[in-house]
Structure formats: C-alpha cells, structure tokens
C-alpha positions as a LaTeX table, in Angstrom:
\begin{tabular}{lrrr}
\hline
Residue & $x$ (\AA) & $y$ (\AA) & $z$ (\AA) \\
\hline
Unk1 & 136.30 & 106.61 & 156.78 \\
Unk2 & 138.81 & 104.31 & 155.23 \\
Unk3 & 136.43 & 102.39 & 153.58 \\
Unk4 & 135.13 & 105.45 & 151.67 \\
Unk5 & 138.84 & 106.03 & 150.78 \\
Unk6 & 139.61 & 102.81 & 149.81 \\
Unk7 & 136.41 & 102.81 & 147.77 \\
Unk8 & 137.14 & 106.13 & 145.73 \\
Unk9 & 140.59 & 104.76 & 145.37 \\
Unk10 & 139.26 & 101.96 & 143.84 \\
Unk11 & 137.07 & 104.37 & 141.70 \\
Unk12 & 140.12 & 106.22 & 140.44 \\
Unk13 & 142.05 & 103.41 & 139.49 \\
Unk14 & 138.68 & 101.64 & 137.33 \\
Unk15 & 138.22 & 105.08 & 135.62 \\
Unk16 & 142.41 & 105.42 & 134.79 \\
Unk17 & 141.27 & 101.56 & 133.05 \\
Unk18 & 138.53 & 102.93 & 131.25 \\
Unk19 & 140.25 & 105.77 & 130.12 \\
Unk20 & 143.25 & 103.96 & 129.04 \\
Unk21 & 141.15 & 101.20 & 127.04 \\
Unk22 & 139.11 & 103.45 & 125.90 \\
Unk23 & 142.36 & 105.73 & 124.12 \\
Unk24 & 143.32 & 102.66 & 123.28 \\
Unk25 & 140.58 & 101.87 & 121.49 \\
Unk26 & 140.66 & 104.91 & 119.86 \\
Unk27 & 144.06 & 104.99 & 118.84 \\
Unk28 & 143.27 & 101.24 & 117.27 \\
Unk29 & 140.73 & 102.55 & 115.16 \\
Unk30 & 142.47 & 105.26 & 113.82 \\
Unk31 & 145.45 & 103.39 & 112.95 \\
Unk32 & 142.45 & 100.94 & 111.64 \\
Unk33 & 141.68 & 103.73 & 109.58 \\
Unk34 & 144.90 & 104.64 & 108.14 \\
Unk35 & 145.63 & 100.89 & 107.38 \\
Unk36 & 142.38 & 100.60 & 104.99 \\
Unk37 & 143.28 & 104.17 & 103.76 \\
Unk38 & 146.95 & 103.10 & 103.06 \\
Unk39 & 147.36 & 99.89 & 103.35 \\
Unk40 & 144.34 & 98.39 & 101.63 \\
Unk41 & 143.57 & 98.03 & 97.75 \\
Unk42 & 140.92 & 97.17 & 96.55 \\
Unk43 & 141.40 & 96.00 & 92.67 \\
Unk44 & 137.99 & 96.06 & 90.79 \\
Unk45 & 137.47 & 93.39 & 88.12 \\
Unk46 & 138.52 & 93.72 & 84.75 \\
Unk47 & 141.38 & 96.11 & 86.34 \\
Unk48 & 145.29 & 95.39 & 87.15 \\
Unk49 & 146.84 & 97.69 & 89.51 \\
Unk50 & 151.01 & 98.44 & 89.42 \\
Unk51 & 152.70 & 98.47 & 92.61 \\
Unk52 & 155.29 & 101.09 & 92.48 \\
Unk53 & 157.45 & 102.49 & 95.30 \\
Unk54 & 156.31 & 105.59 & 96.47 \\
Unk55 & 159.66 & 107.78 & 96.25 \\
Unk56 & 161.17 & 106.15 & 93.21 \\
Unk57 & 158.11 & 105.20 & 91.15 \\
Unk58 & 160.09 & 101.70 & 90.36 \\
Unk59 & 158.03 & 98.94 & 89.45 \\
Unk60 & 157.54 & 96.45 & 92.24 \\
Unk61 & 154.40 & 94.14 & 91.02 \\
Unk62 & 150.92 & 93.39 & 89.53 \\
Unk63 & 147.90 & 92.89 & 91.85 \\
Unk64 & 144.86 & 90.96 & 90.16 \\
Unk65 & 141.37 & 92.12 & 90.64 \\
Unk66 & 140.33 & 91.91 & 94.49 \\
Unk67 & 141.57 & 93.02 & 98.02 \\
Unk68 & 145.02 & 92.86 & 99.03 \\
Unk69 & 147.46 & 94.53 & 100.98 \\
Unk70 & 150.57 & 97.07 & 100.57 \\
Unk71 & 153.01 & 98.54 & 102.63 \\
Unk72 & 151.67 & 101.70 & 103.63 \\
Unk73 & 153.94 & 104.82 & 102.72 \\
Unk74 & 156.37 & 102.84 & 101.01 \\
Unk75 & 154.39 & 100.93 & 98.04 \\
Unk76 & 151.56 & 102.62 & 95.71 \\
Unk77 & 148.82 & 101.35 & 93.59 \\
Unk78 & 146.94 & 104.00 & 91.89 \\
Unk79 & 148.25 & 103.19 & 88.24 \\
Unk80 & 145.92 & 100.72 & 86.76 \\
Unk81 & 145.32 & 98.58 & 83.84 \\
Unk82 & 142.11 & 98.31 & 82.10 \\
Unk83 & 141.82 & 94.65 & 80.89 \\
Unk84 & 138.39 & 95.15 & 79.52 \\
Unk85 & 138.54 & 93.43 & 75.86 \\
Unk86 & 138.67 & 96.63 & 73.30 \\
Unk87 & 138.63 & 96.64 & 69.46 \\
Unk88 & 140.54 & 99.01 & 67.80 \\
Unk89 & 139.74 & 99.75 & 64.10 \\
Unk90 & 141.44 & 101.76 & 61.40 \\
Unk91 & 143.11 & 102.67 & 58.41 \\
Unk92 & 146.88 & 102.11 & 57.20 \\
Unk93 & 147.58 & 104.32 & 54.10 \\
Unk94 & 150.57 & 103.76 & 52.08 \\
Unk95 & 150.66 & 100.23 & 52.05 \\
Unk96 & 152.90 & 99.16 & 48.98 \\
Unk97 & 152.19 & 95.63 & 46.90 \\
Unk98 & 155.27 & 94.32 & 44.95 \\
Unk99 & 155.73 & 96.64 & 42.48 \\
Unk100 & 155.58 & 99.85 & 44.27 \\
Unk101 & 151.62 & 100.53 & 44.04 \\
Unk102 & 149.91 & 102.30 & 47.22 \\
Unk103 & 147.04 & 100.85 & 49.23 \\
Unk104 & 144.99 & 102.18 & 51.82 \\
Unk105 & 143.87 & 99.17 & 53.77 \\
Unk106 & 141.03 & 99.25 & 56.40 \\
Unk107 & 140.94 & 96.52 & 60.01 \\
Unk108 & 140.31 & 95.70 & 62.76 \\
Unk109 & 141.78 & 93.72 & 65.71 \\
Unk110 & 139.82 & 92.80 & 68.80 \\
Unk111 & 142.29 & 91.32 & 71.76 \\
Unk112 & 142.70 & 91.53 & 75.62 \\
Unk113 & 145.62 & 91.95 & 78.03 \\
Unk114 & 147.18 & 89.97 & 80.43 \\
Unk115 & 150.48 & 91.05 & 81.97 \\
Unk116 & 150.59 & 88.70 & 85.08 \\
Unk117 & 152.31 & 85.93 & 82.44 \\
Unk118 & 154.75 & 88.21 & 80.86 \\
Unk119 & 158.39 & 87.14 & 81.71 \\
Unk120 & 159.15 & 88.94 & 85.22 \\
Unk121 & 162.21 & 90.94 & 83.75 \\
Unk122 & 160.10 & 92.75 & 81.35 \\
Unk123 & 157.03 & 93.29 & 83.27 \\
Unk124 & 158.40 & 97.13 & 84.62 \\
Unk125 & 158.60 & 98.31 & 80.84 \\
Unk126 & 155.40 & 96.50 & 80.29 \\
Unk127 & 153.37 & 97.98 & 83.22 \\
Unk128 & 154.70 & 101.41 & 81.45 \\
Unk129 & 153.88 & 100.46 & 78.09 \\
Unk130 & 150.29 & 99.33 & 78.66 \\
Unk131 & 149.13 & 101.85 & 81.19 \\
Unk132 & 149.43 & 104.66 & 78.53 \\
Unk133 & 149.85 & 103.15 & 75.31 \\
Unk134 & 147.81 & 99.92 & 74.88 \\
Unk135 & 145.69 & 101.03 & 71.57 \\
Unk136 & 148.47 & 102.98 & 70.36 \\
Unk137 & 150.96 & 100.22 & 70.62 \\
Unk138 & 148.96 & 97.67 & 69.12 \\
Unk139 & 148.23 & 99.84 & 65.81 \\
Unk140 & 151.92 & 100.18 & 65.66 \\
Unk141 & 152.37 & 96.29 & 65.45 \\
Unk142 & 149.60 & 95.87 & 63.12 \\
Unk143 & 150.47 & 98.29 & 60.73 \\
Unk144 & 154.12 & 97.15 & 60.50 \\
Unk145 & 152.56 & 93.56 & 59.62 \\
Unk146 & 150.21 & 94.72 & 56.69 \\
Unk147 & 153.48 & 96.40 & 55.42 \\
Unk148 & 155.96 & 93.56 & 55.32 \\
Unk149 & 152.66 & 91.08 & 54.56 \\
Unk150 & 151.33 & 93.07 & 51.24 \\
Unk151 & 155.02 & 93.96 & 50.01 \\
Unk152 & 155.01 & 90.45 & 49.51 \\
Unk153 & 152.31 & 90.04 & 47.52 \\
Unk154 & 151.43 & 91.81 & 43.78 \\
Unk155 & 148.28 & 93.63 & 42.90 \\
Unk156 & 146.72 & 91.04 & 40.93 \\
Unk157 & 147.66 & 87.92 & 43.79 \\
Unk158 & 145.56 & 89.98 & 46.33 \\
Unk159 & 141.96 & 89.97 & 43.84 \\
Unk160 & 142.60 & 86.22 & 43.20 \\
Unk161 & 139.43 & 83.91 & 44.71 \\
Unk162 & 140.40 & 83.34 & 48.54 \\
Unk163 & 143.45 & 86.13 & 49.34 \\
Unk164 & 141.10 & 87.56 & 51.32 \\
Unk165 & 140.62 & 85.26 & 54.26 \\
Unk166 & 144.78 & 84.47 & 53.68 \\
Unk167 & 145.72 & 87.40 & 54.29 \\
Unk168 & 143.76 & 87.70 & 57.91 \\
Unk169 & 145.40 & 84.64 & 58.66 \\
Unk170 & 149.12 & 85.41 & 57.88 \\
Unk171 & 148.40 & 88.78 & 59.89 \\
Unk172 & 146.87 & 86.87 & 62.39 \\
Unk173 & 150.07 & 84.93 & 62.80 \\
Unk174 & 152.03 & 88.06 & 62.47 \\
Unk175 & 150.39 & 90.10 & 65.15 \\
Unk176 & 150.15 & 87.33 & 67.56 \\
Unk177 & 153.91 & 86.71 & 67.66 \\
Unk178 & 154.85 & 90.50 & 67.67 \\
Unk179 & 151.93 & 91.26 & 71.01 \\
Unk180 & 152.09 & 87.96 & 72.81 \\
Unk181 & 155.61 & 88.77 & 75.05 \\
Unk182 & 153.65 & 92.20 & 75.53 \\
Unk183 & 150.75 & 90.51 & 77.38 \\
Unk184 & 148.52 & 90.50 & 74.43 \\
Unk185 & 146.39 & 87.78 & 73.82 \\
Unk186 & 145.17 & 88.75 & 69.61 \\
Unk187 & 141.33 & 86.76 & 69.01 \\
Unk188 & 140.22 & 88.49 & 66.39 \\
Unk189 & 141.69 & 90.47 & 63.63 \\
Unk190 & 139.95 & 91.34 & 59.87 \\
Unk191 & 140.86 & 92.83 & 56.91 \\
Unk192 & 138.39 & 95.38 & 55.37 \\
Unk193 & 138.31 & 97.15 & 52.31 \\
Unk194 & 141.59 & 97.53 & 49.98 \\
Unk195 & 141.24 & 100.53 & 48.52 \\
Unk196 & 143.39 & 101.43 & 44.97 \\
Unk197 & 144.18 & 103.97 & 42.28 \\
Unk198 & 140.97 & 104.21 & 40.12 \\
Unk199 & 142.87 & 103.74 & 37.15 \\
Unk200 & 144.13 & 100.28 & 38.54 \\
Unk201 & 141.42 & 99.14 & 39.59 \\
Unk202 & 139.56 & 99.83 & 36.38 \\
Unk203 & 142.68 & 98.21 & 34.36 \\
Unk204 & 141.77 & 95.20 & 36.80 \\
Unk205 & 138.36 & 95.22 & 36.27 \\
Unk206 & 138.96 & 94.73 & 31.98 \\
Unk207 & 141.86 & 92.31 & 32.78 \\
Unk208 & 139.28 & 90.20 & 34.63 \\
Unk209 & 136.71 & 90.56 & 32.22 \\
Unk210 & 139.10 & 89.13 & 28.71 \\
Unk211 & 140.14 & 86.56 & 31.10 \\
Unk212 & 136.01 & 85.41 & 31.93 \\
Unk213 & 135.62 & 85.79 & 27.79 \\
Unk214 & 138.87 & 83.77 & 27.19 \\
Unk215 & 138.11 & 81.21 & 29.48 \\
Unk216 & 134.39 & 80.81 & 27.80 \\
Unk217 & 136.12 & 80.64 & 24.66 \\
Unk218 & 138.55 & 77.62 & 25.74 \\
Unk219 & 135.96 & 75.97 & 27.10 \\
Unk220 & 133.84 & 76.06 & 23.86 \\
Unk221 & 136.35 & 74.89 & 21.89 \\
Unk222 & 137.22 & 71.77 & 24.37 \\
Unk223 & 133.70 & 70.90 & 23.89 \\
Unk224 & 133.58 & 70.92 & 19.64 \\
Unk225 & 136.93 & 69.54 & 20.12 \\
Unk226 & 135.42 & 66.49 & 21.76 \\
Unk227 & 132.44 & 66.53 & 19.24 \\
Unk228 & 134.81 & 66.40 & 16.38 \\
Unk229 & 136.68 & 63.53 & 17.73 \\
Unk230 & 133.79 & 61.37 & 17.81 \\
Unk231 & 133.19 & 61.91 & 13.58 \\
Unk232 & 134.52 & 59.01 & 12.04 \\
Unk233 & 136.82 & 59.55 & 8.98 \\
Unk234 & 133.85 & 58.99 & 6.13 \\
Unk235 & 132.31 & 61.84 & 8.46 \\
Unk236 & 135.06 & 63.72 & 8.63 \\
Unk237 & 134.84 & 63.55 & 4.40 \\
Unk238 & 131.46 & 64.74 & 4.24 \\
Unk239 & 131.85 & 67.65 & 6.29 \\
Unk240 & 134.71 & 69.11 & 3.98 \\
Unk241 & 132.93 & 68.13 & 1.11 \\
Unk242 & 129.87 & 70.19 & 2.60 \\
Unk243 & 131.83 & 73.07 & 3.35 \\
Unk244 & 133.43 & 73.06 & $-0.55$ \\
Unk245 & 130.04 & 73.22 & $-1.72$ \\
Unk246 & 128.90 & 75.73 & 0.76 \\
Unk247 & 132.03 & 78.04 & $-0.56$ \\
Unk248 & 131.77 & 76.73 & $-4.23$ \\
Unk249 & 133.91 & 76.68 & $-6.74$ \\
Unk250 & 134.23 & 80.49 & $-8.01$ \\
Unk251 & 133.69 & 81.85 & $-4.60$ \\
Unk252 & 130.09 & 82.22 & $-4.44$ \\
Unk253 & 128.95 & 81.17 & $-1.39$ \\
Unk254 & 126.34 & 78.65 & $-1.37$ \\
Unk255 & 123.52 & 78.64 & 1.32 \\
Unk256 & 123.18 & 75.08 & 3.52 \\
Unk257 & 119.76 & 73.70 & 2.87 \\
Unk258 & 118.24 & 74.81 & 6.44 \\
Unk259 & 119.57 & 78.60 & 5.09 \\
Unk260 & 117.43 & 78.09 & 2.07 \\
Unk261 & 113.93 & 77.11 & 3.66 \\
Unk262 & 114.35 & 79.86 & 6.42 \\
Unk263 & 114.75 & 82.93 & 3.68 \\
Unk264 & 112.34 & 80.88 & 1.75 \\
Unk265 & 110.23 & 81.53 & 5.05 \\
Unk266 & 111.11 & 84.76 & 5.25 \\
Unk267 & 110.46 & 85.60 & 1.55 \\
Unk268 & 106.94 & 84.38 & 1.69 \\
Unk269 & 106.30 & 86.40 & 4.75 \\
\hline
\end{tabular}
C-alpha cells in the first residue's frame, strides 16, 4: 500500500513538472511573440526606418535596410525613408536673364538619399524633412539655383555655341552644395528647353542671321584682300587703268572684253 502511494506521489509531483514547463513554455513563446511583434524590425532594402520614441515622437536614430532590434514600447519604427533613386522633372517659370526678360525653363534632376552620413545634430530635422518632403524640397533648391544662375547671364550669352552644357554644370555645382548636408547625393541634372517671348526670340533669330551674312562678308573680303596683296605695283597700274577705261571718259560705261563676246553670244542667239 505504500508503494502505490509513494508511486502516485511520485505521479503528482512529474505532472506539477510538466505542467509547470509546459506554462513555461507557453509563456516563452508568447513573450517570443510579442518580442518579434515589438521588438523586431525588419528594414526592407532600398528603405531607412526613423527610430522615434513612442510618447514624444523625438528622433532617436536611423536603421539601414535589414533586421534589428528596438526597445519594445519605448522606441518606434514605422516612419520610413524610401531611398529608391527618383527623377523629378519640371518647369520653373519666371526665370529672369540680366535685363529683366522672363524664361520658362524646363529640367530635370535624378539623385538618391542617404541620411546615415548627415552630421548627427541635424539628422532629427532631416529624418522630418525627407520623410514628407524629399521631391518637394529638392525642386525648391533647384529652382532657387536657375534663378541666381540665369540672372547672371543676358539673353544673347545663353544662345551662344556651348551655354548649354555650362549651364548644367554650374547648376550641377549649385545643387550639389545646397542638397549634400541634406543627405542628397545629385548624379544627374539637365537643362531642357528655354522657352522666350516670341518677339525675342524672333529679334534673335534676325540678329543671328546679319551676324552669319556679316561674317561671310568679312571673310570675303580677307580673301580679295590677300589676292590684292599679291599684285605687284605694274599690276596694280593696269587694273586702274582697266577700270578708267571700263568707266570712260564721259561716263559711258565701257563693257570688259569677256562682256562683249557673251552679248555677242547672246545677240546671235
């Protein structure tokens, strides 16, 4: 009879063990739970997630893409950062050259983000700035640029042979300075069209064209010019003697003897 006693005491104590591991158990995989729930981020690629404290939304720090871990009820990391490389295109009207005429200009500026290197006392307003406002901000900059870049610069310097292509590179410079402590890193940025008042650009347009005709017309004369100076001076004689005789002496003009055979030509015809 003891035996049997002993044996069911033994039974009793084995299934308090099993019941106690087995809460145990229990209770470790719910708190398991709650720790991936709460505790566990998981930062896809391309992505930067803000650590903020939970009652005061204050900035705490960045977490790169991949797993990491938080202090549950006390840190947050649903804000995130897309650091997927965008281009943003557009339009800035009202762009003045020197002398007070408008422009509408059209770009385009391709870049990425990476906040991780900005300097540590600015990355809470940053983490602001670029989770709402990354486009926005950047149109801002560029805008401001092609401003103070083309009030520097008269109508007729940007159609000149090559502005084009110095222009994106000033603005390139520009940008790059004004978005770099931001945690922008600027690879690409182009200038489109440059649009103007019709009247301007027609008033261009003839400018452009006396200037081609001018420039024929200089380099016309450089070339007789060197012609001449090869005549000698008994050369020289002849030729003004030829052209008295082609005037004559009461003003009648008198035809050069290639005139005379072509109408003689032509009369026969």
């Amino acid at each position: 009879m003891s035996f049997v006693v002993g044996l069911w005491s033994v039974m009793e104590v084995f299934v308090m063990w099993m019941l106690t591991g087995t809460a145990v158990i229990l209770l470790l995989g719910c708190l398991w739970m709650l720790a991936r729930r709460w505790a566990y981020v998981n930062v896809p690629e391309l992505e930067l997630a803000v650590v903020k404290h939970s009652g005061s939304s204050k900035f705490i720090r960045f977490l790169p893409s991949g797993r990491h871990w938080i202090v549950p009820f006390r840190e947050d990391a649903k804000t995130r950062i897309d650091l997927s490389p965008p281009v943003v295109k557009g339009k800035t009207t009202g762009v003045q050259a020197i002398g007070g005429l408008s422009l509408t200009i059209a770009w385009e500026l391709a870049f990425s983000l990476d906040p991780m290197r900005v300097n540590p006392q600015n990355q809470p307003q940053i983490a602001r700035l670029l989770a709402k406002k990354t486009a926005v901000t950047a149109q801002k900059h560029l805008a401001n640029s092609l401003h103070h870049l083309i009030g520097s610069y008269t109508i007729e310097q940007l159609t000149l042979p090559g502005a084009h292509q110095k222009l994106e590179n000033e603005l390139m410079r520009q940008i790059k300075r004004r978005l770099s402590p931001l945690g922008y890193d600027v690879s690409r940025v182009m200038i489109g069209a440059i649009d103007m008042p019709v009247q301007v650009k027609a008033a261009l347009e003839e400018a452009h064209k006396q200037e081609m005709q001018t420039e024929i017309e200089a380099r016309a004369l450089a070339r007789l010019q060197r012609v001449i100076s090869q005549f000698s001076d008994a050369d020289m004689q002849r030729l003004i003697e030829l052209e008295r005789i082609h005037k004559g002496q009461s003003g009648v003009v008198l035809p050069y003897p290639t005139m005379s055979r072509q109408w003689a030509v032509n009369s026969n015809r």
